[in-house]
C-alpha positions as CSV (number, residue, x, y, z in Angstrom):
1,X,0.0,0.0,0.0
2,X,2.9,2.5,0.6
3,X,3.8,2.2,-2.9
4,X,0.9,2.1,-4.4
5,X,0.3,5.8,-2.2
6,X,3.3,7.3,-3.8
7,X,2.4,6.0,-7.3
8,X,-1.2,7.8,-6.4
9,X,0.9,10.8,-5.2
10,X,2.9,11.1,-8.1
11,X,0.3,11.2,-10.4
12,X,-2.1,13.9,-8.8
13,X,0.8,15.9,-9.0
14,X,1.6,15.3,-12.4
15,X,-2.0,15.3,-13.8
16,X,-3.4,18.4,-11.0
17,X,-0.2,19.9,-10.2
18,X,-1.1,19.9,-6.5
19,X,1.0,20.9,-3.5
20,X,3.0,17.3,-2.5
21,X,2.3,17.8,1.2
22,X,-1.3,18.3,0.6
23,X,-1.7,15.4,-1.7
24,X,0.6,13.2,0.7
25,X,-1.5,14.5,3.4
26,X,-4.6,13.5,2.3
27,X,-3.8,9.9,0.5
28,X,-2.3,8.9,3.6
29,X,-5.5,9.8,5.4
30,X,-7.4,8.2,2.6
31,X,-5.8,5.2,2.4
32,X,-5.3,4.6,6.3
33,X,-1.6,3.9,6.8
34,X,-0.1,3.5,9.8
35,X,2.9,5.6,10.6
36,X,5.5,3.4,9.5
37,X,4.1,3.1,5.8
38,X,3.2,6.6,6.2
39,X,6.4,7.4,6.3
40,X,8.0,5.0,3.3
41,X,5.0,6.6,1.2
42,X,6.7,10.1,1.9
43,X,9.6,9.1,1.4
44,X,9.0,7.7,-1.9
45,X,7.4,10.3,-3.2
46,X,9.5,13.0,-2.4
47,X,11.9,11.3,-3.8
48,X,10.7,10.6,-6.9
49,X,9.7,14.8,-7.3
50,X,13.4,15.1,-5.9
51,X,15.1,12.7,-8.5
52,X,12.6,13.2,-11.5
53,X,14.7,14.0,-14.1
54,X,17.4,11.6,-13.6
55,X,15.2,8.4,-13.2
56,X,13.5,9.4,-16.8
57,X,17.1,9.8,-18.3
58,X,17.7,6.3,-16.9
59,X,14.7,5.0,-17.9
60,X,14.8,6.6,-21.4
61,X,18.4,4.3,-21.4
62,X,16.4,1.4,-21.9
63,X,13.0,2.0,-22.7
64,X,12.6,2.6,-26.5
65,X,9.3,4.1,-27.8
66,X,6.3,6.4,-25.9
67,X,5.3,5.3,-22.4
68,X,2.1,5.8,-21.3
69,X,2.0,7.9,-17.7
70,X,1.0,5.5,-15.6
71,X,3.8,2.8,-16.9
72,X,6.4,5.6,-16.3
73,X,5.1,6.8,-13.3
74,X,5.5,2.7,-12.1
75,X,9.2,2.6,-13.7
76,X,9.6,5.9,-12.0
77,X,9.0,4.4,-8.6
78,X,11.1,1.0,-9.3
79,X,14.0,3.2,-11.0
80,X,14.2,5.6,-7.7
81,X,13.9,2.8,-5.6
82,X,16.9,1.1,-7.1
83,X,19.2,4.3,-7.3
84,X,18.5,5.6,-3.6
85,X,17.3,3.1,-1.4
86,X,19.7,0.8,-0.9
87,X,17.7,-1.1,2.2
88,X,14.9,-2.0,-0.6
89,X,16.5,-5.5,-2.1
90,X,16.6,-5.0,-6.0
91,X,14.4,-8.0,-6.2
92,X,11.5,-6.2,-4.1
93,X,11.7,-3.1,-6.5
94,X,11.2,-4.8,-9.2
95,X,8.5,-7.4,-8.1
96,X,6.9,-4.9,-6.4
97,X,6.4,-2.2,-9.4
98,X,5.1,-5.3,-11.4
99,X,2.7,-6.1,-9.3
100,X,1.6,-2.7,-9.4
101,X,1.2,-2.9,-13.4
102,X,-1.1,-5.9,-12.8
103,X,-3.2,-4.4,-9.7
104,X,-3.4,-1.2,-11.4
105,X,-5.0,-2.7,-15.0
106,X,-1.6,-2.3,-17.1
107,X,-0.8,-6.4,-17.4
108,X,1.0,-5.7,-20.6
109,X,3.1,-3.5,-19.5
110,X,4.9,-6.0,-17.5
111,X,7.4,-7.8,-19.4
112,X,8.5,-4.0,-20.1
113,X,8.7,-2.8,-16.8
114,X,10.6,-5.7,-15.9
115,X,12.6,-6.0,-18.2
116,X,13.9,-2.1,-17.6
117,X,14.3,-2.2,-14.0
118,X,16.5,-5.3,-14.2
119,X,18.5,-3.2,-16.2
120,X,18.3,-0.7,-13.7
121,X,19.4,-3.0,-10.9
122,X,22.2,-4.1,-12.6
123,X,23.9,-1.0,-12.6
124,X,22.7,-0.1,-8.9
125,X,25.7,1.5,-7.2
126,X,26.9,3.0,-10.4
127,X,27.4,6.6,-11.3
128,X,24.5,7.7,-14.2
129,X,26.6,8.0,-17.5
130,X,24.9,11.6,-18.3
131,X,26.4,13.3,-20.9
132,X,27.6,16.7,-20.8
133,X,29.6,17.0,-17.5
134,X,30.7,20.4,-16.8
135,X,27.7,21.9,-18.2
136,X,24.0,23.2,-16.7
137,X,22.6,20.6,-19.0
138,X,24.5,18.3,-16.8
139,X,23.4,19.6,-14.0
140,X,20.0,19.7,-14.6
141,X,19.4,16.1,-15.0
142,X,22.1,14.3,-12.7
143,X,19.8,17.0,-9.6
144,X,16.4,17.1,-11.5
145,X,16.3,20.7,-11.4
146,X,15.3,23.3,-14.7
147,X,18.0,24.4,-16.7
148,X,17.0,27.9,-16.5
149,X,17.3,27.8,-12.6
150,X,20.4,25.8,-12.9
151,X,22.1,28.3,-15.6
152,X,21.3,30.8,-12.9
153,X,22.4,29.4,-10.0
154,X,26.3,29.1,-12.1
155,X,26.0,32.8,-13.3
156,X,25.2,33.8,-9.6
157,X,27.9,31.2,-7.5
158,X,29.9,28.9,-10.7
159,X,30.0,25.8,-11.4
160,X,31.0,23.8,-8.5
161,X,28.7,26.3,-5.8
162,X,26.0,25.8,-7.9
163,X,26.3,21.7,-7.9
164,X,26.7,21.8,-4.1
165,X,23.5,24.3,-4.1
166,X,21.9,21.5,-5.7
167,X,22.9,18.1,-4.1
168,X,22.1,19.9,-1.1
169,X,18.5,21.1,-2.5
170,X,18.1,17.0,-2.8
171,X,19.5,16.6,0.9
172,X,17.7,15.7,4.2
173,X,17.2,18.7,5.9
174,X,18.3,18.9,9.5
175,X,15.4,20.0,11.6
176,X,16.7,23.1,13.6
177,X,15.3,24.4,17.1
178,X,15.2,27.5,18.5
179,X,15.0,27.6,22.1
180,X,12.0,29.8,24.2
181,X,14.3,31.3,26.5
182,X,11.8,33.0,29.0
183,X,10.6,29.5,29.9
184,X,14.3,27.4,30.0
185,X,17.9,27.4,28.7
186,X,19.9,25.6,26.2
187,X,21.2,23.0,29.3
188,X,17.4,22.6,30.5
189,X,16.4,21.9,26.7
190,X,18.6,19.5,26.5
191,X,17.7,17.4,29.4
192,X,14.5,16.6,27.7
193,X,15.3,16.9,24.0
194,X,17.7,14.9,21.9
195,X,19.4,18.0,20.6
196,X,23.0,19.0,19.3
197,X,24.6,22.2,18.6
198,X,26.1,22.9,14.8
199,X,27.9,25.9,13.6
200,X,24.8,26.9,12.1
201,X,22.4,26.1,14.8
202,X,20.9,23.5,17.4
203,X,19.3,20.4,15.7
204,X,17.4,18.3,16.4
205,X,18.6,14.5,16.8
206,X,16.1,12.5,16.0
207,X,13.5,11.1,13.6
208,X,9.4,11.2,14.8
209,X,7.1,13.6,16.4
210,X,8.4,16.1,17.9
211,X,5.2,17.6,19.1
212,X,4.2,14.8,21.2
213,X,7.2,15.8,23.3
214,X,7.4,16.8,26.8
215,X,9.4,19.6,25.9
216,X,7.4,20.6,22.7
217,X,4.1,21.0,24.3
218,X,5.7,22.8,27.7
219,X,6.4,25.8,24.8
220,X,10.3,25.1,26.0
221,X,11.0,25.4,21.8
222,X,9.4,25.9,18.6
223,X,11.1,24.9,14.9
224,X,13.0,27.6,13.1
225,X,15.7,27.7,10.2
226,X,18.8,29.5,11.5
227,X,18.4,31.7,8.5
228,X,15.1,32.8,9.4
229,X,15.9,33.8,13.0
230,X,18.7,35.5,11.5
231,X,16.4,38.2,9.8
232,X,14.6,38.3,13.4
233,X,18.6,39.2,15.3
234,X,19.1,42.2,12.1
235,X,16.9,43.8,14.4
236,X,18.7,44.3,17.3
237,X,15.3,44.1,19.1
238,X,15.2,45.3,22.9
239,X,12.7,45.0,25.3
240,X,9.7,46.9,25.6
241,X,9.8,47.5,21.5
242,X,6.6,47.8,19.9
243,X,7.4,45.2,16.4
244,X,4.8,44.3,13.8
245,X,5.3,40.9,11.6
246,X,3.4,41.7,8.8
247,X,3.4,38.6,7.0
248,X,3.7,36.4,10.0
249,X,2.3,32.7,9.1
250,X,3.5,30.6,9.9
251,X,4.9,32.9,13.5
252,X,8.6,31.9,13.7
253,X,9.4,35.4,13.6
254,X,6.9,36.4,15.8
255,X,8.1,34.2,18.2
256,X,11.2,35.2,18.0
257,X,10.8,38.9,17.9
258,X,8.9,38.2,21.4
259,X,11.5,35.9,23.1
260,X,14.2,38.6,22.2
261,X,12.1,41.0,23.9
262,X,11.7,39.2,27.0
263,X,7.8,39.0,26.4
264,X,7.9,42.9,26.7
265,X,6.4,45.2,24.7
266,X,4.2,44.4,21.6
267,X,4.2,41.9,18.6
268,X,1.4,42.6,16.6
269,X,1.4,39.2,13.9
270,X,-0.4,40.4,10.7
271,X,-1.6,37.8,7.9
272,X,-4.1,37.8,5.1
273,X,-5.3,34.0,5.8
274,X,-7.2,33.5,9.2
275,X,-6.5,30.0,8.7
276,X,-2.5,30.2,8.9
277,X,-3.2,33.1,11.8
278,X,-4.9,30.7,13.6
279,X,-1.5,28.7,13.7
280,X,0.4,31.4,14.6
281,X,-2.1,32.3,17.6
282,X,-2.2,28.3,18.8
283,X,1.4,28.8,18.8
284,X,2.1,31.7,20.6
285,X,-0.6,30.4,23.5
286,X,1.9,27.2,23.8
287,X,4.4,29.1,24.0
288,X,3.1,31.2,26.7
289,X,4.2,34.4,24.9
290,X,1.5,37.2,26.3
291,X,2.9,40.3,24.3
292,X,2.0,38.5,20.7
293,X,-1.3,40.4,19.3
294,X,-2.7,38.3,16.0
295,X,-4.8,40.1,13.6
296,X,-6.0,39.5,10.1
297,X,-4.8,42.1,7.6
298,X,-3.6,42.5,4.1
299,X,0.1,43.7,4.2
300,X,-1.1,46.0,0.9
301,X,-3.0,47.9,3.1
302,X,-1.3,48.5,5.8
303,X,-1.4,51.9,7.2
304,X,1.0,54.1,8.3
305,X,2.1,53.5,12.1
306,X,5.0,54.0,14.8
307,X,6.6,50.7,14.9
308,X,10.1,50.0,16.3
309,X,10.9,47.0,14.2
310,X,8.8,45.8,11.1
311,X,9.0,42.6,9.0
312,X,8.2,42.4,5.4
313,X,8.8,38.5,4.9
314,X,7.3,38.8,2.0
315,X,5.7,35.6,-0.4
316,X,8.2,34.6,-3.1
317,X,9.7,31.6,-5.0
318,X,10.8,29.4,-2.5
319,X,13.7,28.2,-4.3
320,X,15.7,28.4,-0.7
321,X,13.8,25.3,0.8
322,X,13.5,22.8,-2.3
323,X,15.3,20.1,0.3
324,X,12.5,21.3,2.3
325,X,9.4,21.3,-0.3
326,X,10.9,19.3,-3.1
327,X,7.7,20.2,-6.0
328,X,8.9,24.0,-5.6
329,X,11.6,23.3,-8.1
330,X,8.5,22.5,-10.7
331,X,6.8,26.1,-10.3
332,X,6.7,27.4,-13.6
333,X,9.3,30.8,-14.4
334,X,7.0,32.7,-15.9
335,X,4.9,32.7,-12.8
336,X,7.6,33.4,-10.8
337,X,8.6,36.5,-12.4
338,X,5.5,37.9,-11.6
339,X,6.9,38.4,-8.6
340,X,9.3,41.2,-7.9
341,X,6.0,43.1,-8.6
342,X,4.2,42.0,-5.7
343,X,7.4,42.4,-3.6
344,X,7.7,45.7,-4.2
345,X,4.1,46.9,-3.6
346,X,4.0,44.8,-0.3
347,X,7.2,46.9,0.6
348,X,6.0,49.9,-0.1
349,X,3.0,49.7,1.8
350,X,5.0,47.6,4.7
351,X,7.8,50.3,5.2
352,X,4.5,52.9,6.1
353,X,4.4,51.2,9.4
354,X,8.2,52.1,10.5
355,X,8.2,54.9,12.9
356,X,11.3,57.4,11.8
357,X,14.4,55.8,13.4
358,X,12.9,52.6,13.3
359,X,14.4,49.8,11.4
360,X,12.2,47.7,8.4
361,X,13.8,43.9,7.6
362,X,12.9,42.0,4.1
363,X,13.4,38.6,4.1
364,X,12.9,36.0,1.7
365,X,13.5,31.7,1.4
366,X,14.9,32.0,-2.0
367,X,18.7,33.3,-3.7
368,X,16.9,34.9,-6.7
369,X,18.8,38.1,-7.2
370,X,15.7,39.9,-9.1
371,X,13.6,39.1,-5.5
372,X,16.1,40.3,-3.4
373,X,18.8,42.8,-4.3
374,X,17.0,44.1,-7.2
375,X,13.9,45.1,-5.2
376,X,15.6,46.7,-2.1
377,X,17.4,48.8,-5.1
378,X,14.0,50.0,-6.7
379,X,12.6,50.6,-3.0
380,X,15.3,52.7,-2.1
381,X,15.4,55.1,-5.1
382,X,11.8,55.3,-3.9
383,X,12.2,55.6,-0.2
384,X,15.5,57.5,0.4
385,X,14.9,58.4,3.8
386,X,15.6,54.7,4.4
387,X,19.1,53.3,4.8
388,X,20.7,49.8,4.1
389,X,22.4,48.9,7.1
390,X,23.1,45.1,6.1
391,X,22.3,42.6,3.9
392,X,23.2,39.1,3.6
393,X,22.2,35.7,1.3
394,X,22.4,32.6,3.5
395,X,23.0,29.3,1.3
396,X,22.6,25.3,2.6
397,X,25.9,24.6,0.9
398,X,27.6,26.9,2.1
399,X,25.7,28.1,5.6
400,X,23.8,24.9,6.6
401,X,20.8,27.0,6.3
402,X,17.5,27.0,4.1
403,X,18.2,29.4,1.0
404,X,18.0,32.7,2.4
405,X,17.7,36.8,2.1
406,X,17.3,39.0,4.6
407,X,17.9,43.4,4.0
408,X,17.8,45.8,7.4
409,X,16.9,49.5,6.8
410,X,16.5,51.9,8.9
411,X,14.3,54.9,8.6
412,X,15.7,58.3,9.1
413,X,14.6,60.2,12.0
């Protein structure tokens, strides 16, 4: 059944293009698995959306003519099992995607399919012979990324950052803590929580739950990306600061702008969606941080105000947490240059809310130059009684971090 679930997976997301977690979500609901095949499910279809590209060029190797979806999609699921999972005997990977043929109507298909995964298995441990090394072409296949973004990432880092940017886009991603320090310290944490401190931040050390822990619903921590918090520490924040998180959903910020204050002053957590608000307002009660204030608002209307601190983390393409949310990588470009636009405006009317001599911080989860640098450059020809005080791109090559942007300015006085 975990198979077939990741076969079903992959194909609502081919056919409907739907968000992976949401179809995972609800075909494990629908289907009724248990947490172990739960989790073999996921992995296997994130996998697949990771490795796309280069289980096609390996099947292509050896499968001659047009396949029909479905047959691919069940070649796709033998071919990653047999590149990545080296628990999974090969014998199980391919019995088990022909048995899927069968169950799933597509009998004929089976001499092909195995017939190509034995082909597959006998090169298991092998490097892919894709042509073109040293090239984004290259690139793009062996990491199942675009070639647009991959041509971009070389132009922005070379060659060899850019292939690290990308094995590590199809990486585990370390789950990283951040610690609620008016209710206990790093020591206490640790007492109850498997945990372990990195160069880039404390991590959590160990697969499952982690919100059926002791520690998790005491409000002793809540999960951040180091990058994230980072844009939070620009602001120098101090207690009794009045700060507003205009686009606060999921409420890491928010959380952290009130732990850095001591639970002083005011955090008012702005977001269009009630829904996501909602979130932010369960967390903030486990948390047992009073001086958070959620409130439903459009950050293109925002009015002008006398904040301290204000954060713009403004919607964007995500291309900083792939490892994260694998299907990001399939968004389409011309969508996503749509949306320095938006930036901009939600800047603009952000930056109305910074008191003079306060301080404004735009952050975003991707590296994208033309939503980051580019936009901070058309708001400050704009807005020249604001000031660029730092900037800074965070990378998960190179920083252990999601993909990340953050820009503080401060407003004259």
């Amino acid at each position: 059944m975990p198979r077939k679930t990741a076969l079903e997976a992959l194909e609502r997301f081919r056919r409907d293009s739907a968000w992976s977690r949401q179809v995972m979500d609800s075909l494990s609901a629908k289907n009724r698995l248990d947490s172990r095949d739960t989790a073999l499910a996921a992995r296997l279809f994130y996998g697949m959306l990771q490795n796309l590209a280069l289980c096609d060029f390996t099947i292509d190797r050896f499968a001659k003519g047009k396949l029909e979806p479905k047959v691919r999609d069940i070649l796709r699921l033998g071919t990653y099992q047999l590149l990545f999972l080296d628990k999974i005997p090969p014998s199980a990977a391919v019995n088990e995607s022909v048995s899927l043929c069968r169950e799933l109507g597509y009998a004929r298909a089976t001499g092909l399919v195995n017939a190509v995964l034995r082909r597959v298995a006998h090169e298991r441990g092998k490097e892919p012979p894709i042509p073109g090394q040293g090239t984004a072409a290259y690139l793009s296949t062996r990491y199942s990324h675009p070639l647009w973004l991959t041509e971009e990432l070389i132009a922005l880092r070379g060659y060899e950052a850019a292939e690290a940017v990308l094995a590590a886009d199809n990486s585990q991603p370390p789950v990283y803590v951040q610690v609620n320090t008016c209710r206990t310290s790093e020591t206490e944490l640790a007492k109850l929580l498997p945990v372990r401190r990195t160069e880039a931040g404390l991590v959590l050390d160990r697969d499952g739950d982690f919100t059926k822990t002791e520690a998790f619903q005491k409000g002793l921590f809540y999960v951040q990306d180091p990058a994230a918090h980072a844009a939070v520490e620009a602001a120098e924040l101090k207690p009794g600061m009045n700060a507003l998180d205009a686009c606060a959903a999921p409420g890491g910020k928010s959380f952290a702008a009130a732990i850095a204050m001591g639970d002083t002053g005011s955090v008012t957590a702005r977001d269009i969606l009630a829904k996501k608000l909602a979130l932010v307002a369960e967390g903030a009660e486990r948390l047992n941080l009073g001086c958070i204030r959620c409130e439903p608002g459009d950050a293109r209307e925002t009015e002008a105000g006398d904040f301290d601190a204000v954060f713009a983390d403004v919607p964007c393409s995500g291309l900083g947490v792939i490892r994260k949310k694998p299907d990001i990588r399939y968004r389409s470009r011309e969508e996503l240059e749509r949306l320095p636009e938006l930036q901009q405006e939600l800047l603009e009317a952000i930056a109305r809310a910074v008191r003079p001599g306060g301080r404004l911080v735009y952050s975003t989860c991707t590296w994208r130059q033309t939503e980051n640098q580019a936009v901070i450059e058309a708001f400050l020809r704009r807005r020249p009684d604001f000031t660029r005080i730092m900037e800074r791109t965070f990378w998960p090559d190179r920083d252990g971090t999601d993909g990340f942007y953050i820009c503080r300015m401060d407003r004259a006085k």
